[in-house]
DOROKOL-468361 format. One record per residue (C-alpha): x, y, z. Coordinates in steps of 0.02 Angstrom, whole numbers, plus 50000, padded with zeros to 5 digits. Layout:
<pts>
XYZ/...
</pts>
This chain:
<pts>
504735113749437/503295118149545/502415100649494/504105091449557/503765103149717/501975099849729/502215080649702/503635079549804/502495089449971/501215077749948/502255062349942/502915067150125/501295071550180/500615051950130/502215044950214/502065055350365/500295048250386/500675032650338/501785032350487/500485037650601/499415025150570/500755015150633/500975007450472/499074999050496/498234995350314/496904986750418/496065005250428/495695003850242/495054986050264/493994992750419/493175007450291/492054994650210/493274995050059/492814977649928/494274970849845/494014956749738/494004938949803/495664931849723/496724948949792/495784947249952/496444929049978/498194936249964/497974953750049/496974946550194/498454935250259/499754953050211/498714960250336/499104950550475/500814950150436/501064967150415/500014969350594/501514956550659/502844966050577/503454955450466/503704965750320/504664953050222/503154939250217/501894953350176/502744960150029/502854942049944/500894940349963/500824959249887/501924954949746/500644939249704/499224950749739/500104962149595/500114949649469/498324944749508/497414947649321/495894958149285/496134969549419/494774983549445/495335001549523/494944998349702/496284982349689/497444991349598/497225005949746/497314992549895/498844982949841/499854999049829/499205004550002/499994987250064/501214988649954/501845006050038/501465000250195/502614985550174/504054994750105/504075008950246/504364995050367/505894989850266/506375005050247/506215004850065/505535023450041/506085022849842/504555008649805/503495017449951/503515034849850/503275024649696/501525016349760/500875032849831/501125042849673/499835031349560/498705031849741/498945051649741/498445052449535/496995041449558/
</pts>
C-alpha cells in the first residue's frame, strides 16, 4: 500500500513539473543530453511540433522513435519524456503516468 502511495506522489509530482515547464522537452535537449542519430531524426522534428502544440503530429514521430531498434538507456529515457510530454497536451494522463513510471525506476 505505501508503494502504491509512494508511486502514486511521485507520479503527480513529475506531471506537475512537467506542466511547468510548459510542456517544453527542449530543456532536456538543451542539457547536452546524446540520443542516438536514427531517434534524433525523429525526436528532433517532435520537438518542434510539440513547441507548436501540435500534440497529434508529435506523438506519431514518438511512436516511430519507439520502434526504433537497438535502443540504448538515454533513448529509451528521451522518447518517454516526449512521449509524456505529448500525451499531457492531449490530455491523455493514463499513457503520461505510464512513461514517467519506467523514467521514475530508471
Amino acid at each position: 500500500m505505501n508503494k502504491r502511495i509512494f508511486r502514486a506522489g511521485l507520479v503527480a509530482c513529475l506531471l506537475s513539473a512537467a506542466s511547468t515547464l510548459a510542456l517544453s522537452p527542449a530543456v532536456a535537449a538543451d542539457s547536452g543530453v546524446k540520443v542516438s542519430p536514427a531517434v534524433g531524426k525523429l525526436l528532433g522534428p517532435a520537438q518542434k511540433l510539440l513547441q507548436a502544440k501540435d500534440y497529434a503530429g508529435a506523438l506519431a514521430l514518438i511512436k516511430q522513435a519507439q520502434a526504433v531498434p537497438d535502443q540504448t538507456p538515454t533513448d529509451t529515457y528521451e522518447i518517454n519524456d516526449f512521449l509524456a510530454n505529448a500525451a499531457l497536451g492531449l490530455a491523455d494522463y493514463a499513457t503520461a503516468d505510464a512513461a514517467y513510471e519506467p523514467m521514475a525506476e530508471s
